[in-house]
C-alpha positions as CSV (number, residue, x, y, z in Angstrom):
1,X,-14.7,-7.0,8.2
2,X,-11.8,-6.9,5.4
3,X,-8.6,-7.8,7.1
4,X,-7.0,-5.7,4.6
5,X,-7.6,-2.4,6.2
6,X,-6.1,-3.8,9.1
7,X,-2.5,-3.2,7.4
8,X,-3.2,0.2,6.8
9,X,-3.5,1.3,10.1
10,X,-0.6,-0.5,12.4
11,X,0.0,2.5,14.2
12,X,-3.5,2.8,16.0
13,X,-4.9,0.8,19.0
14,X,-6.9,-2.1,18.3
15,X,-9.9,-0.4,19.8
16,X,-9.6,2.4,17.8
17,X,-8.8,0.0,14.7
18,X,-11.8,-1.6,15.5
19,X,-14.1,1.7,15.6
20,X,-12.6,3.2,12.0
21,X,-13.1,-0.3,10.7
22,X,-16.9,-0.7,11.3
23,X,-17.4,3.0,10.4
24,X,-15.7,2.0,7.1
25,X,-17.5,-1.2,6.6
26,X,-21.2,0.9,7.5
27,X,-20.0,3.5,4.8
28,X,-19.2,0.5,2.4
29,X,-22.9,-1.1,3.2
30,X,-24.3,2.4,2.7
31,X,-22.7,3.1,-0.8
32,X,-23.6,-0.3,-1.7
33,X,-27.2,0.3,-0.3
34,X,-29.4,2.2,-3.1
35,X,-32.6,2.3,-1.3
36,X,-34.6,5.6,-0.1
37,X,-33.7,5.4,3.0
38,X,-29.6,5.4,2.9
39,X,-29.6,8.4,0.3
40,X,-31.6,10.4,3.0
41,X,-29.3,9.1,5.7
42,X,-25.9,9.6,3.8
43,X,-27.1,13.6,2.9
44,X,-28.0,14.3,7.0
Protein backbone atom coordinates (compact mmCIF):
# COMPACT_ATOMS: atom_id res chain seq x y z
CA UNK A 1 0.00 0.00 0.00
CA UNK A 2 1.29 3.64 -0.86
CA UNK A 3 2.76 5.06 2.26
CA UNK A 4 1.74 8.31 0.98
CA UNK A 5 -1.89 8.23 1.97
CA UNK A 6 -0.66 7.53 5.29
CA UNK A 7 0.21 11.46 5.71
CA UNK A 8 -3.06 12.32 4.83
CA UNK A 9 -4.77 10.93 7.48
CA UNK A 10 -2.73 11.43 10.89
CA UNK A 11 -5.67 12.12 12.83
CA UNK A 12 -7.37 8.58 12.46
CA UNK A 13 -6.47 5.23 14.32
CA UNK A 14 -4.23 2.99 12.64
CA UNK A 15 -6.97 0.49 12.35
CA UNK A 16 -9.09 2.69 10.77
CA UNK A 17 -6.10 3.99 8.55
CA UNK A 18 -5.56 0.62 7.74
CA UNK A 19 -9.38 -0.11 6.59
CA UNK A 20 -9.70 3.37 4.29
CA UNK A 21 -6.25 2.43 2.91
CA UNK A 22 -7.18 -1.10 1.46
CA UNK A 23 -10.66 0.29 0.42
CA UNK A 24 -8.51 2.88 -1.54
CA UNK A 25 -5.96 0.56 -2.94
CA UNK A 26 -9.21 -2.06 -4.07
CA UNK A 27 -10.79 1.08 -5.73
CA UNK A 28 -7.28 1.87 -7.34
CA UNK A 29 -7.10 -2.00 -8.64
CA UNK A 30 -10.67 -1.68 -9.75
CA UNK A 31 -10.18 1.59 -11.91
CA UNK A 32 -7.08 0.14 -13.16
CA UNK A 33 -8.99 -3.23 -13.89
CA UNK A 34 -10.92 -2.93 -17.38
CA UNK A 35 -12.32 -6.33 -17.51
CA UNK A 36 -16.18 -7.32 -17.62
CA UNK A 37 -16.32 -8.24 -14.47
CA UNK A 38 -15.08 -4.91 -12.38
CA UNK A 39 -17.35 -2.55 -14.67
CA UNK A 40 -20.38 -4.82 -13.39
CA UNK A 41 -18.96 -4.80 -9.87
CA UNK A 42 -18.04 -0.94 -9.78
CA UNK A 43 -21.97 0.03 -11.14
CA UNK A 44 -23.67 -2.52 -8.15
Amino acid sequence: LPQRTLSHLPHLSPRNRQRILQHDFRRNLRQNDDSPMSKRRRHR
